[in-house]
C-alpha positions, 0 to 999 in steps of 0.5 A: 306626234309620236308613236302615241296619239296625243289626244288618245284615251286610256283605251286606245293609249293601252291598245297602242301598248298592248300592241309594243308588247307592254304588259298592262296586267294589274296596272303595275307599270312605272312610267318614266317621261323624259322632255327634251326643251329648246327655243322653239320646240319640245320632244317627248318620251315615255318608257316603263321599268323594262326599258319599253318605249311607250310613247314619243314624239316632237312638237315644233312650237312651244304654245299652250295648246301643244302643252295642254296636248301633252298633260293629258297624255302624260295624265293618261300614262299617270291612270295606267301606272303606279309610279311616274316619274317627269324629268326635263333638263335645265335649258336657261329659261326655255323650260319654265313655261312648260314646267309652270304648265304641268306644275298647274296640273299637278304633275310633279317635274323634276328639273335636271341639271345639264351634267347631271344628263350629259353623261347618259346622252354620251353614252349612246352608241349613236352620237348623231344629234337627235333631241327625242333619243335626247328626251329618251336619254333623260327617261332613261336617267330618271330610272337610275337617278338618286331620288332627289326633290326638285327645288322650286325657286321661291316667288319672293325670290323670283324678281330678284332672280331675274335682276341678277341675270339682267345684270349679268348680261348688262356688266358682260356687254360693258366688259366686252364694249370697254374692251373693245374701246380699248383696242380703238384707243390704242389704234390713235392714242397709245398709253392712253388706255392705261393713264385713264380708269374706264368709267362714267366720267371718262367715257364722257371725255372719251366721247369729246378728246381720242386723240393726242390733238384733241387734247393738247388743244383742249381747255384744261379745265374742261378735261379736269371735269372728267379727270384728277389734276395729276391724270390730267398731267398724264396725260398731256405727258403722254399727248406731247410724246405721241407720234402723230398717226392722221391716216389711221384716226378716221376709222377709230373715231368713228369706232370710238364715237360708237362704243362710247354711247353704247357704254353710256347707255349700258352703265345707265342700266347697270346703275338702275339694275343695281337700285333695284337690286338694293331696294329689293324686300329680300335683300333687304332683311336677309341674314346675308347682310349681316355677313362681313365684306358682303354688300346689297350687290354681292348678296343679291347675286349669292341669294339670287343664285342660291335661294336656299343653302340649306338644299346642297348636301356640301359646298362642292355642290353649289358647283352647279347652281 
């Protein structure tokens, strides 16, 4: 685990110190815990006001009982010091279980934005990769950080939070999938692309006429169910002028075919996301409503990213929400 045994008492983590040649005298130590987050593996480390290494280590799993192990050490280091600051770095959603851990036994975490550390971990003489000299760059920033008090997301506001970045993930996919969509239309039906706008009921078409024969042959009330009249005429415009490309269509339709049903599904789900989104208590009666030009979608990805204006000292740092 560490220089440090995790299941150690005050005494044996004081001798282990006395040993490093931290002076313990008068309990006047400040403590300094630095936690490094990834997937599947956490790194720990712990120093004092004079830049002594009291404690680290590495855990390869990210479970209950590896977290328990840590709280009582880091309870330890609390018993035997006047001051302790936790910080850990912002990694997406791979801290928030530690972070609820030692939020449930009162140990104050001070969440750090990744450019708040990145400068600290570029200083190091050695640029190898090593996530507890990470952890330890993060102790070393608690030192020298301006005071700051860590925002902790509302719980009304958590629901939401996660809608928006399920439905940013969800609109990112559909902008990728239309895309490539795109490319395999121009492959066997170039100028369609541009004649039609990439939407439910064009997908729908997509996924029955892709190429110039498909629709020259097609009723034309059947394409009118997808498109206006006057896109229709574009269309067959664009159909009678395109030369015909039989050895490249087999691939493409294929690739079409595809995309199509994939776009399908994830529209479904933007559609749902954004009900959720409306019908979400907070959304509903925020003042950011009465905003003009601001509608439920727009509100819920501003509050949702926000939570509370009132915690940034100017507009340049929302910047790092």
């Amino acid at each position: 685990m560490g220089c440090c045994r995790i299941s150690a008492d005050k005494r044996q983590v004081c001798g282990e110190w006395k040993r490093l040649g931290v002076n313990l005298i008068g309990d006047e130590m400040k403590v300094y815990v630095g936690i490094d987050m990834a997937k599947d593996k956490f790194d720990y480390c712990a120093m004092d006001d004079a830049l002594n290494i009291l404690c680290r280590g590495s855990n390869k799993e990210n479970k209950n009982e590896r977290f328990k192990e840590l709280s009582d050490l880091i309870r330890t280091l609390k018993s035997t010091s006047t001051m302790m600051k936790i910080g850990m770095e912002s990694t997406g959603i791979y801290h928030i279980p530690l972070y609820n851990h030692l939020r449930t036994y009162g140990f104050q975490v001070r969440i750090l934005n990744g450019l708040e550390v990145r400068g600290m971990k570029k200083s190091r003489i050695r640029k190898t990769t090593n996530d507890t000299i990470d952890a330890e760059s993060i102790a070393r920033y608690l030192m020298i950080r301006e005071e700051k008090e860590t925002f902790a997301v509302p719980e009304n506001l958590m629901n939401l939070r996660e809608l928006i970045t399920a439905y940013s993930i969800v609109t990112d996919k559909i902008r990728t999938s239309k895309n490539n969509l795109i490319r395999a239309i121009d492959m066997i039906f170039p100028g369609l692309s541009n004649a039609i706008d990439m939407n439910e009921d064009t997908v729908d078409m997509l996924n029955k006429y892709v190429t110039p024969g498909d629709f020259i042959s097609a009723d034309r009330k059947d394409i009118e169910k997808y498109v206006s009249k006057r896109r229709y005429e574009n269309i067959m415009k664009i159909s009678l002028d395109s030369p015909a490309n039989l050895a490249l269509e087999r691939s493409p339709r294929m690739e079409i075919s595809s995309l199509t049903r994939i776009l399908k599904v994830l529209m479904e789900e933007k559609e749902s996301l954004e009900k959720a989104m409306k019908s979400d208590p907070v959304i509903e009666n925020h003042v950011i409503m009465s905003i003009p030009g601001i509608g439920p979608i727009t509100g819920s990805v501003i509050l949702g990213k926000i939570c509370d204006i009132n915690r940034f000292e100017n507009e340049w740092n929302t910047n790092t929400c």
